[in-house]
C-alpha positions in Angstrom: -1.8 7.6 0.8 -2.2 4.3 2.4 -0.5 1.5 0.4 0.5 -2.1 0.3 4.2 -3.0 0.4 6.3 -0.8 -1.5 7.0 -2.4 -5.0 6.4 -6.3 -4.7 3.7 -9.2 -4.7 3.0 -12.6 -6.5 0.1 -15.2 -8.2 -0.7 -18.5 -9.3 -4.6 -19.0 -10.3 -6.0 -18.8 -13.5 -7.3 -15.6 -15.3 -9.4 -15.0 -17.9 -11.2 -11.9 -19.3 -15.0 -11.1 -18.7 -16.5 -7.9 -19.9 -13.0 -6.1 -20.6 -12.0 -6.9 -17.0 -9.0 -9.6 -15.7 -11.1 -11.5 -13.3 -8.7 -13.1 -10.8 -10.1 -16.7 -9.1 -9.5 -18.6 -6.3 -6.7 -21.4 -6.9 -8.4 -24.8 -5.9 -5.1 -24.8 -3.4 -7.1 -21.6 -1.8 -10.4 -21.4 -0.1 -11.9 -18.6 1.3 -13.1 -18.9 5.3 -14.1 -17.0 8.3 -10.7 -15.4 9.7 -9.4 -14.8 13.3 -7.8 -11.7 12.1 -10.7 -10.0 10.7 -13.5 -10.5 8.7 -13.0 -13.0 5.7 -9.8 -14.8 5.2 -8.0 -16.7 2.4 -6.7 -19.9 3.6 -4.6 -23.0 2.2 -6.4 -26.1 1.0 -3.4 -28.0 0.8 0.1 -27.8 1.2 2.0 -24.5 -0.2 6.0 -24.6 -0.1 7.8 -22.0 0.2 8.3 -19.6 -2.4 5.4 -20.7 -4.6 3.3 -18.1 -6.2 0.1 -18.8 -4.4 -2.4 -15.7 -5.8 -2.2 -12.7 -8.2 -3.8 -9.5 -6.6 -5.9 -8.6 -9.3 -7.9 -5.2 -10.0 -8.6 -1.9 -11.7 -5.3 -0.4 -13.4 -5.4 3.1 -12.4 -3.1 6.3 -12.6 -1.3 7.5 -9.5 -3.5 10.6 -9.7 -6.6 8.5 -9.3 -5.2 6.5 -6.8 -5.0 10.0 -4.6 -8.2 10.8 -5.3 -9.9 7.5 -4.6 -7.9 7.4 -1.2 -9.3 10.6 -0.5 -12.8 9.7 -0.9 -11.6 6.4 1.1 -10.8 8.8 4.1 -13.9 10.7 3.7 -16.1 7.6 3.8 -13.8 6.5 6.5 -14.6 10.2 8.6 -18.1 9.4 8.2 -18.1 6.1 9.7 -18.1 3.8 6.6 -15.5 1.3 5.3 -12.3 2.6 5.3 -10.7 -0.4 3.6 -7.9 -0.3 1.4 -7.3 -2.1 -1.7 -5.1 0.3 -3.8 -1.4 -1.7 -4.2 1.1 1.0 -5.4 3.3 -0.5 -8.1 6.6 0.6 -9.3 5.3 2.1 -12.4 2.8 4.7 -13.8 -0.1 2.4 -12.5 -1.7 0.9 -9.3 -3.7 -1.3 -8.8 -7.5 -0.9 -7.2 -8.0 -4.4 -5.8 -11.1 -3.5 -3.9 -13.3 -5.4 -6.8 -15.5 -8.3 -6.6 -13.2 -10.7 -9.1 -10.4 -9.8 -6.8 -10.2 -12.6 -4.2 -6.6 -11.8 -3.2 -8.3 -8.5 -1.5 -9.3 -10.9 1.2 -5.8 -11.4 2.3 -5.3 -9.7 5.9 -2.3 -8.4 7.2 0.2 -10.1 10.0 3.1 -8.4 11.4 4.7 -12.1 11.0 3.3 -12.7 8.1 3.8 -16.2 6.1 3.6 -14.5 2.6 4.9 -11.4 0.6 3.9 -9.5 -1.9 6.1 -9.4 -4.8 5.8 -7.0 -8.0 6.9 -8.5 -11.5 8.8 -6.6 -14.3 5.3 -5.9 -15.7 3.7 -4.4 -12.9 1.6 -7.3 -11.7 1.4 -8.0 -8.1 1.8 -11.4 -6.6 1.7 -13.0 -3.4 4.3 -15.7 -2.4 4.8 -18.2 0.6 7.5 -17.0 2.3 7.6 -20.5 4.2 6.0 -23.7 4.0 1.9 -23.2 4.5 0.2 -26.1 6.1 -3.2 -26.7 4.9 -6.1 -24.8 6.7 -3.6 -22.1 7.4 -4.4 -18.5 6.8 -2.5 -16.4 4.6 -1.4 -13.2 5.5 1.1 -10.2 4.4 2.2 -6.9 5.4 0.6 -4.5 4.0 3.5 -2.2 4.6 1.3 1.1 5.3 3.0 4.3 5.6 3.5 6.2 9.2 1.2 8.7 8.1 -2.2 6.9 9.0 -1.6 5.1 11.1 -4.0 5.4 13.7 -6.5 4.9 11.3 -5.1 1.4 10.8 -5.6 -1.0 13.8 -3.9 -4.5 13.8 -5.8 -7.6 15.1 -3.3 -9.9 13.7 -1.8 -10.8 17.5 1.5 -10.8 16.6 4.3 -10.7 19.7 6.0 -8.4 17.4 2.7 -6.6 16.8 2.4 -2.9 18.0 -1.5 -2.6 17.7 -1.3 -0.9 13.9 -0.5 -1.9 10.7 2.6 0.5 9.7 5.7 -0.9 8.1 8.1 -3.2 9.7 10.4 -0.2 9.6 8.4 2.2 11.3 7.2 -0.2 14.0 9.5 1.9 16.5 8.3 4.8 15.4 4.7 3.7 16.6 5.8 2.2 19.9 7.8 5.3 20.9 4.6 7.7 20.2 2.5 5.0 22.7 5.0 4.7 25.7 5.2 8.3 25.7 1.6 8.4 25.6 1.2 5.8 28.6 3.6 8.0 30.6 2.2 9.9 33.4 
């Protein structure tokens, strides 16, 4: 399964509770914009130093077994040309979380391979995301999502990186990914 960084993220916006549901909003240091990367984008209002919990990524609390099964059904949509987005962050403990709801602004964060925030995991299981250096405003936040080697041709990158290899796959397979396409571009 496709996942966001193994075991850490961060917040900082209000929550409150609507129809049994945490609904996450957008800090008024956040807005949301048009993004070079892709799609929609979350980017900085004002200034955001370093190390400041700038968003909590917010969703459904759901069983690692369900998480399988909903990535399954992600792949299946995916084979038959529909969204094949992920929003499932797996957490440390029993849980994960499905981020791929409406009250989850956070879900709007894309990935960089030189990304200016993390994700970082609290002892209770919550996911944040944190500026991992000082964000000017009108800057776009991004993270890596840390996907597994597994899919990833199903994952291109648009983030336009140097460091970039074309997919989103963890910083630690990267090599793993540009050995596969040199041999590939070999005669």
């Amino acid at each position: 399964m496709s996942s966001g960084q193994p075991g850490a993220h961060k917040l900082a916006g209000p929550r409150a509770r609507a129809g049994g549901r945490r609904r996450g909003r957008l800090p008024a240091t956040l807005r949301l914009g048009r993004s070079g990367v892709h799609g929609w984008g979350v980017f900085a209002r004002d200034f955001i130093p370093e190390g400041e919990r700038v968003i909590e990524y917010v969703g459904e609390r759901i069983t690692k077994a369900e998480a399988e099964r909903r990535d399954a059904a992600r792949l299946a949509r995916l084979a038959a040309g529909g969204d094949g987005c992920v929003y499932v962050f797996e957490t440390r403990t029993r849980h994960d979380i499905d981020g791929g709801v409406t009250w989850n602004p956070a879900r709007r964060i894309n990935h960089s391979c030189a990304p200016n925030c993390e994700a970082e995991e609290d002892d209770h299981g919550r996911i944040w995301i944190v500026a991992r250096r000082d964000l000017a405003p009108g800057e776009e936040l991004t993270y890596d999502y840390g996907f597994s080697l597994e899919e990833w041709r199903g994952h291109p990158c648009r983030c336009g990186a140097p460091e970039c290899v074309g997919y989103i796959v963890a910083r630690g397979q990267r090599w793993r990914v540009r050995r596969v396409l040199a041999a590939a571009a070999r005669p």
